[in-house]
C-alpha positions in Angstrom: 30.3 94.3 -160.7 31.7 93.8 -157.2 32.9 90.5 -156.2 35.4 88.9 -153.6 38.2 87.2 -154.4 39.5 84.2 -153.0 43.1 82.2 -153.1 44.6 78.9 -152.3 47.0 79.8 -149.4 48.9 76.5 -149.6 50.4 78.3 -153.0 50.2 81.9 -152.9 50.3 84.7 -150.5 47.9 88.1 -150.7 50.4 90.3 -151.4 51.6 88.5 -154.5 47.6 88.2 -155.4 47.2 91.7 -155.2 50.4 92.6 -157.2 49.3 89.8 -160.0 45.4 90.2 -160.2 43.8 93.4 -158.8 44.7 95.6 -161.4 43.4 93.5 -164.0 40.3 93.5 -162.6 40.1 96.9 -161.9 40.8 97.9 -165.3 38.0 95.6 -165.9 35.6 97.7 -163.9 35.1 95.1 -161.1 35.5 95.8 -157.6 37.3 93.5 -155.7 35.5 93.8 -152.0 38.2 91.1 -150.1 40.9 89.3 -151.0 40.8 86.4 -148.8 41.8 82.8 -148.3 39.6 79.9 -149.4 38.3 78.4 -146.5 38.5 81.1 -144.4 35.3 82.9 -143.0 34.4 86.5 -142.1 33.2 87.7 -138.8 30.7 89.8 -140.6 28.7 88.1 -143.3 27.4 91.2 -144.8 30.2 91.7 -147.4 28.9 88.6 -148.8 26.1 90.0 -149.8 27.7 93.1 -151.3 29.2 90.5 -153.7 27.5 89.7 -157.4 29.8 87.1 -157.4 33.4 85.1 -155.8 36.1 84.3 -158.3 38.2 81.7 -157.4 41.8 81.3 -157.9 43.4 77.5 -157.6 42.5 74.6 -158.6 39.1 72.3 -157.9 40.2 71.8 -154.3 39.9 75.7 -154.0 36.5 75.6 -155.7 35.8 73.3 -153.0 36.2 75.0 -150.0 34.6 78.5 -151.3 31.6 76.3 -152.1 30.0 76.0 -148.5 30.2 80.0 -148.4 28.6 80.0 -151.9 25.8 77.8 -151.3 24.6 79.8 -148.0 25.2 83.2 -149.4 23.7 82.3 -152.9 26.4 84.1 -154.6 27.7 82.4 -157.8 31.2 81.0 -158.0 33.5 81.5 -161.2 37.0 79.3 -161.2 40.3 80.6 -162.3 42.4 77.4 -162.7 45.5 78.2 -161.2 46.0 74.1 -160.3 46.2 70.9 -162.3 43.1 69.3 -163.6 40.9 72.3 -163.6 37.6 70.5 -163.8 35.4 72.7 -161.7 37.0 76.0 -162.7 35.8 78.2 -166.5 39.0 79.3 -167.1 43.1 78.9 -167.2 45.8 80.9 -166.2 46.4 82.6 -169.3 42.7 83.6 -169.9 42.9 85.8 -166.9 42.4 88.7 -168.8 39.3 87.4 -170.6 37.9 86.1 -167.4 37.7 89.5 -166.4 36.1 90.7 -169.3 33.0 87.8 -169.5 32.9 88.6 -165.5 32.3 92.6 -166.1 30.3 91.8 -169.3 28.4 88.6 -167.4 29.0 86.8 -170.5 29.2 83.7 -168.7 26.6 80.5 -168.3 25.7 79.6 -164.7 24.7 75.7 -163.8 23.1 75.3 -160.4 24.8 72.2 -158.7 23.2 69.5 -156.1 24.6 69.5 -152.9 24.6 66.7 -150.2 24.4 67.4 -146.4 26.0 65.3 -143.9 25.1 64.5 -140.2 27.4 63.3 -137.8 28.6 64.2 -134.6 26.2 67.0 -133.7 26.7 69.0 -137.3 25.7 69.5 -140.4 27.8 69.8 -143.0 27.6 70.8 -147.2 29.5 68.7 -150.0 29.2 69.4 -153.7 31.8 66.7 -154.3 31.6 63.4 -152.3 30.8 62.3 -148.5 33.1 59.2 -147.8 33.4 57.3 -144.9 37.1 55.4 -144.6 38.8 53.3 -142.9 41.9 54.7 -140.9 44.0 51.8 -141.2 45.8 50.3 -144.0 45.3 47.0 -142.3 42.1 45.0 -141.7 38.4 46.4 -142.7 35.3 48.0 -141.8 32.0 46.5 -141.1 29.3 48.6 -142.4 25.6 48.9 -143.0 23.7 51.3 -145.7 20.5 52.1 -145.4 17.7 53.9 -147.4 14.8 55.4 -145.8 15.1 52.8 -143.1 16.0 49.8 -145.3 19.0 47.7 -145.3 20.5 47.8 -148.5 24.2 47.2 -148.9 25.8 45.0 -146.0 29.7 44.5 -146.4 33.3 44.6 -144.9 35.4 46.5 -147.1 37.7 49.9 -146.8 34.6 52.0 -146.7 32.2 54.2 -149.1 31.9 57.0 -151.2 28.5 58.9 -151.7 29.1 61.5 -154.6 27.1 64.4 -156.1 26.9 64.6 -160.1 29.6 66.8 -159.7 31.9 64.2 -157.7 31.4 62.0 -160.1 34.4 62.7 -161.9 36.3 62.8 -159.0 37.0 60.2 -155.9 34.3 58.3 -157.1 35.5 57.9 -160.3 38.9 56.3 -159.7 37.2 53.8 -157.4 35.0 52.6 -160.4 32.1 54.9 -160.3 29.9 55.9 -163.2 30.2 59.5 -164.5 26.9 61.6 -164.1 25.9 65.0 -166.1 25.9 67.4 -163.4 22.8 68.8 -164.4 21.0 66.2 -162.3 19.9 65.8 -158.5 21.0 62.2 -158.0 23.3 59.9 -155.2 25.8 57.5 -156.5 26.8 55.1 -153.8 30.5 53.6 -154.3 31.9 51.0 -151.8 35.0 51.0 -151.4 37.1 47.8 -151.9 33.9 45.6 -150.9 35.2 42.1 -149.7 32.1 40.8 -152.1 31.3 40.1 -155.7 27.9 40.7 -154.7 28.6 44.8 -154.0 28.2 47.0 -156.6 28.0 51.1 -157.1 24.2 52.5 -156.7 22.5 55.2 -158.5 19.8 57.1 -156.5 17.2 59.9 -156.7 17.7 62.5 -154.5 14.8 62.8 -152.3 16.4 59.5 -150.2 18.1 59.8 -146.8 21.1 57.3 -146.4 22.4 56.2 -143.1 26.0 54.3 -142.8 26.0 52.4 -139.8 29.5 51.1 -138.5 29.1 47.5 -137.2 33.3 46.6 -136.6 36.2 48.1 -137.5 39.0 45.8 -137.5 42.0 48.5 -136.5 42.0 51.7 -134.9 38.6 53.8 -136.2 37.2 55.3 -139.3 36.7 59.0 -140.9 34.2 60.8 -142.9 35.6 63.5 -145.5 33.8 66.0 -146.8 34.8 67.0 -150.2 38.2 65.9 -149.2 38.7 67.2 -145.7 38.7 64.8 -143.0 35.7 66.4 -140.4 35.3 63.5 -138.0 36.3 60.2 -136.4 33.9 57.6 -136.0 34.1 54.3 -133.8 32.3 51.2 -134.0 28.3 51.6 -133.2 28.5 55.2 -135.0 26.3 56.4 -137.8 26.1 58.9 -140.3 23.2 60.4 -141.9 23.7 62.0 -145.7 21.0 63.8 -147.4 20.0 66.1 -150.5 20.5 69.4 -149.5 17.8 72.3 -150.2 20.6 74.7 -151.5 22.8 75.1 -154.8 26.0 76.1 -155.8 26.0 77.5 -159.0 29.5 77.6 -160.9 29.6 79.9 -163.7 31.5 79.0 -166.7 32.1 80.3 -170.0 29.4 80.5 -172.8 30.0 78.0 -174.9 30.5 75.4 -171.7 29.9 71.8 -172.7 30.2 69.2 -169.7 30.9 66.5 -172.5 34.0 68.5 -174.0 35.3 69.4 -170.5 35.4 65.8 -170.0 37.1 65.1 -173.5 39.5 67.8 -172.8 40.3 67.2 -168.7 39.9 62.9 -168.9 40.2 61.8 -172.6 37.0 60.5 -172.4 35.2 59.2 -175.5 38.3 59.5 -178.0 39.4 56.5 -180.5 42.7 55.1 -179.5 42.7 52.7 -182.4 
């Protein structure tokens, strides 16, 4: 089993990975290709291939930025959690040693996930989490338009909107209202954000639309997309952004007896009696 092995460098440092974690998996009879930083891209992209797999060491955010590299290198990702929640990731910091083990063994359950692509500014971009676009100010709104496949749908002034895979469903989206979605399907949620209307509501839809924000006015200073968190562009008032299904997957690998509903009663609560 060869894989690469990738780190959040906002909270660790190589050296201290390779002193905590390479042995292990060496005993384990997996060859570690690369120890690199998540984010971070090679000049070559032929070790990828060499690679039956990327373990991941941090938290969801980490997951997040191997996930791009995942999805065009179809190599499977398996999540160390290393952070806080933990909700993308199979195991915990003190299952290290047994993450190696179902890794060497591959004794692990793989889900493909959908991915969204974005459009703006001349690129194209991958989420497996959310697309938003935001406001940049804290005062005053924006003016925006949604449309699918060509037809005006939402209208509103508001702080914005989220557009979230299955698997961002727990996430951004989630806090701001939206509904939770098993990730094992290919659909769109649509969540404004703080609509200035009683009228706007979250939207579930099938994947095979193409959604286009339009930015009519923005009150003060501009607005932002994210992509799975990161802040990718500025966009002004006439602007537009195009979001689609994407054609690739990421598949997260996760332990056998994986159960989104008990990762959800686990990580959120959800679904327990209080009373």
């Amino acid at each position: 089993m060869k894989a690469i092995l990738f780190f959040n460098p906002l909270k660790a440092r190589k050296e201290d990975v390779q002193e905590q974690f390479f042995d292990i998996f060496h005993n384990n009879d997996i060859e570690i290709l690369k120890i690199m930083p998540a984010g971070s891209a090679l000049a070559d992209n032929s070790l990828y291939q060499e690679a039956d797999i990327f373990i991941v060491l941090g938290g969801d955010g980490t997951v997040l930025r191997v996930a791009e590299l995942s999805a065009e290198n179809s190599i499977p990702i398996v999540g160390i959690n290393l952070g806080t929640l933990g909700f993308l990731t199979a195991y915990d910091s003190t299952e290290i040693e047994q993450a190696a083990k179902d890794i060497a063994s591959n004794n692990l359950h793989y889900s493909d996930r959908f991915l969204l692509e974005c459009y703006v500014g001349g690129k194209k971009l991958i989420s497996l989490n959310d697309i938003t676009v935001q406001k940049s100010q804290p005062i005053g709104t924006v003016d925006l338009e949604i449309l699918i496949k060509g037809e005006s749908v939402l209208n509103y002034a508001g702080d914005g909107v989220i557009l979230s895979t299955p698997t961002g469903s727990t996430g951004y989206a989630l806090s701001m209202g939206g509904p939770i979605i098993e990730p094992s399907l290919d659909l769109i949620t649509i969540n404004p954000l703080a609509s200035h209307s009683l009228n706007i509501r979250p939207l579930v839809v099938s994947s095979n639309n193409y959604i286009e924000i339009i930015i009519h006015h923005i009150d003060a200073g501009n607005a932002y997309v994210t992509v799975d968190g990161d802040i990718v562009h500025r966009i002004e008032a006439g602007m537009a952004v195009v979001v689609s299904s994407s054609e690739k997957k990421v598949t997260l690998a996760q332990k056998n007896d994986y159960s989104f509903f008990k990762v959800l009663n686990n990580k959120l609560g959800f679904g327990r009696r209080i009373i």
